[in-house]
C-alpha positions as CSV (number, residue, x, y, z in Angstrom):
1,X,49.3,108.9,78.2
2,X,51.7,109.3,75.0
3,X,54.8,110.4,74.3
4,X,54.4,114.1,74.2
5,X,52.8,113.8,78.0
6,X,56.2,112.0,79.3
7,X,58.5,114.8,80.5
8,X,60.7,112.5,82.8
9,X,62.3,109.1,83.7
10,X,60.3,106.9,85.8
11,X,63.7,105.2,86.5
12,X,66.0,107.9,86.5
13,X,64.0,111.3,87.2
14,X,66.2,113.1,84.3
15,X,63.9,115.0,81.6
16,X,63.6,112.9,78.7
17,X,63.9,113.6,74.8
18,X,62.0,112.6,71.5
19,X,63.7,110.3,69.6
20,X,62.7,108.1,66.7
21,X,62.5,104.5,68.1
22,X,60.8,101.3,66.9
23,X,59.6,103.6,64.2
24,X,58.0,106.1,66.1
25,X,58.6,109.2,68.1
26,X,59.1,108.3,72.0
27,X,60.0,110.1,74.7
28,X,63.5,108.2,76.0
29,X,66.1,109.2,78.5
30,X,69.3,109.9,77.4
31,X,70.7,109.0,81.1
32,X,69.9,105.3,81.4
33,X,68.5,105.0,77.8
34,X,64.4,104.0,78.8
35,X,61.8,104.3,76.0
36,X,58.5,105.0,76.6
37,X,56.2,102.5,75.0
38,X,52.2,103.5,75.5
39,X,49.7,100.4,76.4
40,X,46.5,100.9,74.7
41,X,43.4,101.5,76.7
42,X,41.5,98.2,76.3
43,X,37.3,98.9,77.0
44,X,34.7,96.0,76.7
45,X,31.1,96.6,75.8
46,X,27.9,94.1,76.5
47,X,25.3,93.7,74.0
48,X,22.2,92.2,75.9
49,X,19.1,91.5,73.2
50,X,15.5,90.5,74.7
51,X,12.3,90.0,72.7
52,X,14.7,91.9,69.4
53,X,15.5,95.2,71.7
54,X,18.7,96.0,72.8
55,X,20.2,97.0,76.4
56,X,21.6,100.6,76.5
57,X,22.8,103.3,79.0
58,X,22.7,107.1,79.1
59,X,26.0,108.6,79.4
60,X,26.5,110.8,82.5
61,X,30.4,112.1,81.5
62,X,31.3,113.7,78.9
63,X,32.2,113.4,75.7
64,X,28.5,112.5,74.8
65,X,26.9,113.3,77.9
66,X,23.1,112.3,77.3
67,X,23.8,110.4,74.2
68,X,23.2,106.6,74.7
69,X,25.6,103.4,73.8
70,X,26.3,99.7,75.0
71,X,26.8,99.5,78.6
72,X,30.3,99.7,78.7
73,X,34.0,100.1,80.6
74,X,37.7,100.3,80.8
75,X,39.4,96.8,81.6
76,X,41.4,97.2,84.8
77,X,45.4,95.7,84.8
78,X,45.5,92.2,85.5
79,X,41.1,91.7,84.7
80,X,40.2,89.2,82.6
81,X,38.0,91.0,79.9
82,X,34.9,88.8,80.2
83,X,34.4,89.2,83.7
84,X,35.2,93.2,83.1
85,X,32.1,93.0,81.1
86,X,30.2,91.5,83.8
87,X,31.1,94.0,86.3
88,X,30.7,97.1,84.1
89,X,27.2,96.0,83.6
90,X,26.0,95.3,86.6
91,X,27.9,98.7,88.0
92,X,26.3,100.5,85.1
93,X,22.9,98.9,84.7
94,X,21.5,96.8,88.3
95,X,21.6,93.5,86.5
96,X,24.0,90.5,86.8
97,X,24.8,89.1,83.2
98,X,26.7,86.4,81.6
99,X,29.0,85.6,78.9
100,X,27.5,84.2,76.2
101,X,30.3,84.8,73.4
102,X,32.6,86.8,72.3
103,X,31.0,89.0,69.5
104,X,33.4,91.8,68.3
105,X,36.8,93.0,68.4
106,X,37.3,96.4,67.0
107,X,40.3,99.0,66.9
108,X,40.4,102.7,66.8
109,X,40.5,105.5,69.3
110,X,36.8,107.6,68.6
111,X,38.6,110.3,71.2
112,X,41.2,111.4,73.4
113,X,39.8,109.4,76.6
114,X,38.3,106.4,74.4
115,X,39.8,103.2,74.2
116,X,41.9,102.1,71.5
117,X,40.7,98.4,71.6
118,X,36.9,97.5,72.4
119,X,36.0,93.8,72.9
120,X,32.1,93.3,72.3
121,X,30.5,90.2,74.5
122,X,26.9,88.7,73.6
123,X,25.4,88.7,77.5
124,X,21.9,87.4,78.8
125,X,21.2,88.7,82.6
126,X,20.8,86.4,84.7
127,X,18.9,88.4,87.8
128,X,19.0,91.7,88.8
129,X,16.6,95.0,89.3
130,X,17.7,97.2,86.3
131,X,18.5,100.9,87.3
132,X,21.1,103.5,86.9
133,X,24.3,102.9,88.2
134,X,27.6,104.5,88.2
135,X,28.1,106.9,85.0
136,X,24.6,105.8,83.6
137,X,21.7,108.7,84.1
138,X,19.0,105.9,82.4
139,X,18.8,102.7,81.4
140,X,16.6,100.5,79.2
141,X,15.9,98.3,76.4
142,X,15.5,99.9,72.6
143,X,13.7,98.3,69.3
144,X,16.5,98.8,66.5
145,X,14.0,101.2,64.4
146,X,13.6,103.4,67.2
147,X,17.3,103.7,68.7
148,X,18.1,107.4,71.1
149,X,20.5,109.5,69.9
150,X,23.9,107.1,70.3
151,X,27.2,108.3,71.5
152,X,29.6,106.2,69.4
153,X,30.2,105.1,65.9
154,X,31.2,101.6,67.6
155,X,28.0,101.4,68.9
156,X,26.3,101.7,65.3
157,X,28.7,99.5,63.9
158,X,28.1,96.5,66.5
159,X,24.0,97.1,66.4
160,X,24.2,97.3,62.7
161,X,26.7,94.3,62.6
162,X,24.2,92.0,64.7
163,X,21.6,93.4,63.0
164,X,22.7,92.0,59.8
165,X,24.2,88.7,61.5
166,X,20.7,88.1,62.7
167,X,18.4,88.3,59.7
């Protein structure tokens, strides 16, 4: 949500005003004097090479719908990002990874429902049948010279920066 989405006081119920605070415009109440400070949205993303090809999932939802990326997931409150990772793929994908390091962090909103921070985990699977799960329509494993059409310039930037790393 951000500022200009707040119209009233989760405290007080009275309609709220825009004010410069902390350097930015905020929604605050001039009854009991709350500001509205946004959380970012916080996503994690798996990359999972075997044999040099690289785990990936059609999207089902829009924005990109039937373009391709990581499989990937919001962070829920109170999750500890690494075992988000875990449970997105496996929700997204059939198969049961692990954590083998943490491989990227990188900032930037690519649209309005995106996240604002990704963390990027290096994952092996562990066991697991893969298939199609939740907001995946396919899944499976790509050579870097012959990628599908991918949804996000995140995605690029982590294949291209592992890419590099591993030549």
């Amino acid at each position: 949500m951000i500022a200009d989405e707040v119209n009233y006081c989760p405290r007080c119920g009275t309609a709220v005003v825009h004010e410069m605070r902390f350097g930015r415009n905020r929604a605050v109440c001039p009854q009991c004097d709350w500001v509205y400070f946004a959380d970012p949205k916080v996503a994690v993303a798996a990359l999972i090479v075997q044999q040099r090809k690289i785990l990936l999932v059609q999207r089902v939802n829009e924005p990109y719908r039937g373009f391709w990326t990581l499989p990937a997931g919001f962070v829920d409150a109170g999750e500890d990002p690494a075992r988000a990772v875990v449970r997105e793929c496996l929700e997204e994908t059939g198969l049961e990874m692990r954590v083998m390091a943490l491989l990227d962090l990188l900032a930037g909103q690519e649209h309005a429902r995106g996240a604002h921070i990704l963390i990027v985990y290096r994952g092996e699977i562990l066991a697991g049948e893969m298939k199609p799960g939740d907001d995946a329509d396919q899944v499976g494993f790509f050579d870097l010279d012959e990628l599908p059409p991918l949804a996000f310039s995140n995605t690029r930037l982590v294949l291209d920066r592992w890419a590099h790393a591993s030549t």
